[in-house]
N, C-alpha and C positions, 0 to 999 in steps of 0.2 A: 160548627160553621153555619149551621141553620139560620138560627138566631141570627146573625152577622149577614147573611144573605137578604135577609127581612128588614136591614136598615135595624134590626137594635141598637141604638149609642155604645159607641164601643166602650165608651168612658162612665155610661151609668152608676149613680154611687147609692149604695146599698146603706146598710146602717151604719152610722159613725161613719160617712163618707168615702170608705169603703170602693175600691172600683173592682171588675173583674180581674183585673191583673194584678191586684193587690191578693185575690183569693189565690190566684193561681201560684203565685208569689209563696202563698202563707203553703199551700200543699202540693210544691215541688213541681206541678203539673208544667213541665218544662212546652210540651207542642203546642198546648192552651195559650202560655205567655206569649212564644215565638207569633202565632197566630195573630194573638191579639194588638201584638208589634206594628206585623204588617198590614193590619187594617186599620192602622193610624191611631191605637190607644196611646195615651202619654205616658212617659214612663218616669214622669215628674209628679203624677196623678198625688195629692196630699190627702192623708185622709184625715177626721178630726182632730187630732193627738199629733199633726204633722207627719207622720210618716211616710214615705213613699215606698215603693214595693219594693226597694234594694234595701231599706232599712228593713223589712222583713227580713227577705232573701239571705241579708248577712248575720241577723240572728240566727236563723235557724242553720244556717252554714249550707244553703241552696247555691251552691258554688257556682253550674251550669245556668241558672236561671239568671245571677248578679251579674256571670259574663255578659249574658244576650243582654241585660238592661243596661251594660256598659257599652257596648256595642253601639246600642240605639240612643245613646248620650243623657246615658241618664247622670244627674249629678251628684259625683261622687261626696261632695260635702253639703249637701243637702240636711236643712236643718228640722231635731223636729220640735215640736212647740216648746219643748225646755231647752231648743238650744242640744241636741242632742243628734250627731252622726253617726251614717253606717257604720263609720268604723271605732267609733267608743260602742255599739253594741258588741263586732266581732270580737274586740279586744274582751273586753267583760266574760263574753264566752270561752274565750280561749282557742279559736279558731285563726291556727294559724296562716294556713294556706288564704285563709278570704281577706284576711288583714293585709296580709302580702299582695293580694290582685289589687285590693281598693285602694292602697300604698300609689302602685305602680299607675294607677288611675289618676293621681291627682288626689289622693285623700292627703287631707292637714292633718300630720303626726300632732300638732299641735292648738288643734282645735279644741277651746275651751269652749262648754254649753255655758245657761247661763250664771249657773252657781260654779259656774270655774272648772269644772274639773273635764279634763284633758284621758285621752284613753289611756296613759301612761298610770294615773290615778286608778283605773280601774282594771290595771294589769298590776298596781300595787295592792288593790283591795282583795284580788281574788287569786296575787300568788301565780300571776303569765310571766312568770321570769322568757320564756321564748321569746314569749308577743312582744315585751318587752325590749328585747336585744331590735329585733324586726322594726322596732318603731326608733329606736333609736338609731339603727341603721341609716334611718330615713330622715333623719338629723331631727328628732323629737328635743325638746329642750328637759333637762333632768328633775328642772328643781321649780317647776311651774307653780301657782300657789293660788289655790281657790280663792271663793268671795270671803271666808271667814280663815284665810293663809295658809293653809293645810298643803303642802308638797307630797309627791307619792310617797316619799322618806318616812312623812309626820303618818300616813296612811297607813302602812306596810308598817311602821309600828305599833299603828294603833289596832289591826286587827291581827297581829302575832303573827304576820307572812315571813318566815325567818327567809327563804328564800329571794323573796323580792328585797328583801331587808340587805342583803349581801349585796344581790345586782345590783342595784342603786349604790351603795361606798363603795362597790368595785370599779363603779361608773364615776364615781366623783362625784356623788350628791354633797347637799351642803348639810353638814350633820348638825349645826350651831342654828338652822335656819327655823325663825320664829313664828309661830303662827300670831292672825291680831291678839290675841290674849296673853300672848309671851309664851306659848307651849315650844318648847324645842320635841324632837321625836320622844328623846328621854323621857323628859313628860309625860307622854303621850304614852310610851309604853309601860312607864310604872301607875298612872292613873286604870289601866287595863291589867296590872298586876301579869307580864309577861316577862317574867326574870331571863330567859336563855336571850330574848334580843335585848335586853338591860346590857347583859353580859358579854355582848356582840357589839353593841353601840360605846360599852367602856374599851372593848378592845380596839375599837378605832378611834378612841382619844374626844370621847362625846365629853363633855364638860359638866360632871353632877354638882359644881355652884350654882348654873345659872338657873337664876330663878323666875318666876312666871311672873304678869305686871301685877299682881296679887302678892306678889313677896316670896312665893314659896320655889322650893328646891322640890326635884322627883323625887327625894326621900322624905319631905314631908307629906307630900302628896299621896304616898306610897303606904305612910304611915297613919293617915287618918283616915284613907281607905282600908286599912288592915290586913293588908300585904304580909304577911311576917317575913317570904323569903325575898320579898325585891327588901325590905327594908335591912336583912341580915346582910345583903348584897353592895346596897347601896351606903348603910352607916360607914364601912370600911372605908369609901373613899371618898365620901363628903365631910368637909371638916365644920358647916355650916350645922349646929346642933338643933335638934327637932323644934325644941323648945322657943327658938328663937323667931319661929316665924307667927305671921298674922293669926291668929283664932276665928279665920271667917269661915263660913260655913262654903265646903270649898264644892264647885259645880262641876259637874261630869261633862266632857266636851267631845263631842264624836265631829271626824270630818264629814262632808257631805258627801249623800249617797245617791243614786241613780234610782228614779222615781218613774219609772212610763208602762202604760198601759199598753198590751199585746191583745191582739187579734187571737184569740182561742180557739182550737180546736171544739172544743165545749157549746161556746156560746155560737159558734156560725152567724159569724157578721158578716157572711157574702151575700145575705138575703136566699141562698138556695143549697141545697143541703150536697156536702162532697162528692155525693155520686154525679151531681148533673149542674154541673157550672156552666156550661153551654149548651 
C-alpha cells in the first residue's frame, strides 16, 4: 500500500507491458489484486502479446483472482493479439470449474482466434472431453472449422484423443466433413498412423472412398506413409486399389495450434522480484 499512498500509477507497465495486476494475476496474490482494484487499476490493462490479467488468472486456474476481475468487469472475451480468449486458455488446460465461471460471464463458447480455432478445438487437441460437454452445454457449435478447415473431429483425430474422438460422433459431429485440402478426419487419422480411431471412425460409418483433392484415399495415404496396421485395416474395406492413386509426393498436414507467449515465473516480467510487488 506504500507505494499507492505515494501516487505510484497503479497501472505502471513493466516489461512487455506488463501491469501490477497482471503480476499479481500471474502469482495468485489475491489482496494485491483486490487492492489494486480499488485504487482504480484496469483490469482491461493489455500487455504486449494482448493479454489481460484474467487471461492469466484462467491459465493458471487462479479461480478467486478471475472472480474479483469479473466482478470489476473485466471482459470476459477479451482478445489476445492472436485472437486468443480466457476461455480457449482454461479449456486448453483443462480447468473446468474456470471455464464454467467465464461460460456464465459471458465467454463465447464459440470464439474463433485468428487461425480459427475455437476452445472446443483445443478441448479436442488435448482430450477435455469434460470441458467439452461444459462448452457445449453453452450451446458451442460441434463442427466449427479453422482458417485451413480442420473441426475438433479432424483435430481429435489427428492427435489420437480417442476420447474426444467419441464425444464429438456421440455429439453428432460431421464425420464426411473436409478440411481445404480434402482431408476427412479419416485422413487425418491414418496420415498419423492411429489405427484404434480408424477403427472407431469405420464404426460410425466414416467413408474409406473418399479421397483427398490430391486423389487419394486414407489407405493410400496410410500406405505411403507406412502404416502396415492402418493399411491391414483399411485394405479390407476400401475397394479403391493402392495403385490407383496419383504418385505425388504426398505432404503431412497438421491442424493449427496455439502459439502465445506466458509471463514466467523464471523470467520476472513484473520489473520486481515475487517477494515485494508492492
Amino acid at each position: 500500500d506504500l507505494l499507492l499512498t505515494k501516487n505510484a500509477p497503479v497501472d505502471a507497465q513493466g516489461k512487455n507491458g506488463v501491469t501490477p495486476l497482471h503480476v499479481a494475476s500471474h502469482y495468485d496474490h489475491q489482496n494485491v489484486a483486490l487492492l489494486l482494484l480499488e485504487k482504480g487499476a484496469s483490469p482491461h490493462a493489455t500487455a504486449k502479446n494482448g493479454h489481460t490479467p484474467l487471461h492469466i488468472a484462467s491459465k493458471k486456474n487462479q479461480i478467486d483472482i478471475a472472480n474479483t476481475l469479473l466482478e470489476y468487469k473485466a471482459d470476459a472475451n477479451a482478445e489476445s493479439k492472436t485472437g486468443f480468449t480466457a476461455l480457449h486458455l482454461s479449456a486448453q488446460e483443462g480447468h473446468r470449474d474456470m471455464s464454467q465461471m467465464l461460460l456464465e460471464s459471458g465467454a463465447d463458447p464459440n470464439h474463433a482466434a485468428k487461425n480459427g480455432l475455437t476452445p472446443l478445438h483445443l478441448c479436442a487437441q488435448e482430450d477435455n472431453a469434460e470441458i467439452a460437454k461444459t462448452l457445449l452445454d453453452h450451446n458451442a457449435q460441434i463442427d466449427p472449422s479453422t482458417k485451413t478447415g480442420f473441426t475438433p473431429l479432424h483435430v481429435a483425430a489427428h492427435f489420437g484423443q480417442i476420447t474426444m474422438v467419441k464425444f464429438l460422433l456421440e455429439n453428432d459431429a460431421n464425420i464426411e466433413m473436409k478440411t481445404n485440402i480434402g482431408h476427412t478426419p479419416l485422413h487425418q487419422a491414418a496420415q498419423q498412423g492411429h489405427t484404434l480411431i480408424i477403427n472407431l471412425l469405420l464404426k460410425n460409418k466414416a467413408n474409406p472412398e473418399a479421397v483427398t483433392n490430391g486423389g487419394q484415399t486414407a489407405l493410400s495415404i496410410a500406405d505411403k506413409l507406412g502404416y502396415i496396421t492402418v493399411v491391414e485395416t483399411l485394405k479390407v474395406v476400401t475397394e479403391t486399389s493402392i495403385t490407383q492413386t496419383v504418385d505425388e509426393k504426398f505432404k503431412i498436414v497438421a491442424p493449427e495450434t496455439i502459439h502465445e507467449t506466458f509471463m514466467s515465473d523464471s523470467e520476472d516480467e513484473g520489473g520486481t522480484d515475487d517477494g515485494n510487488l508492492l
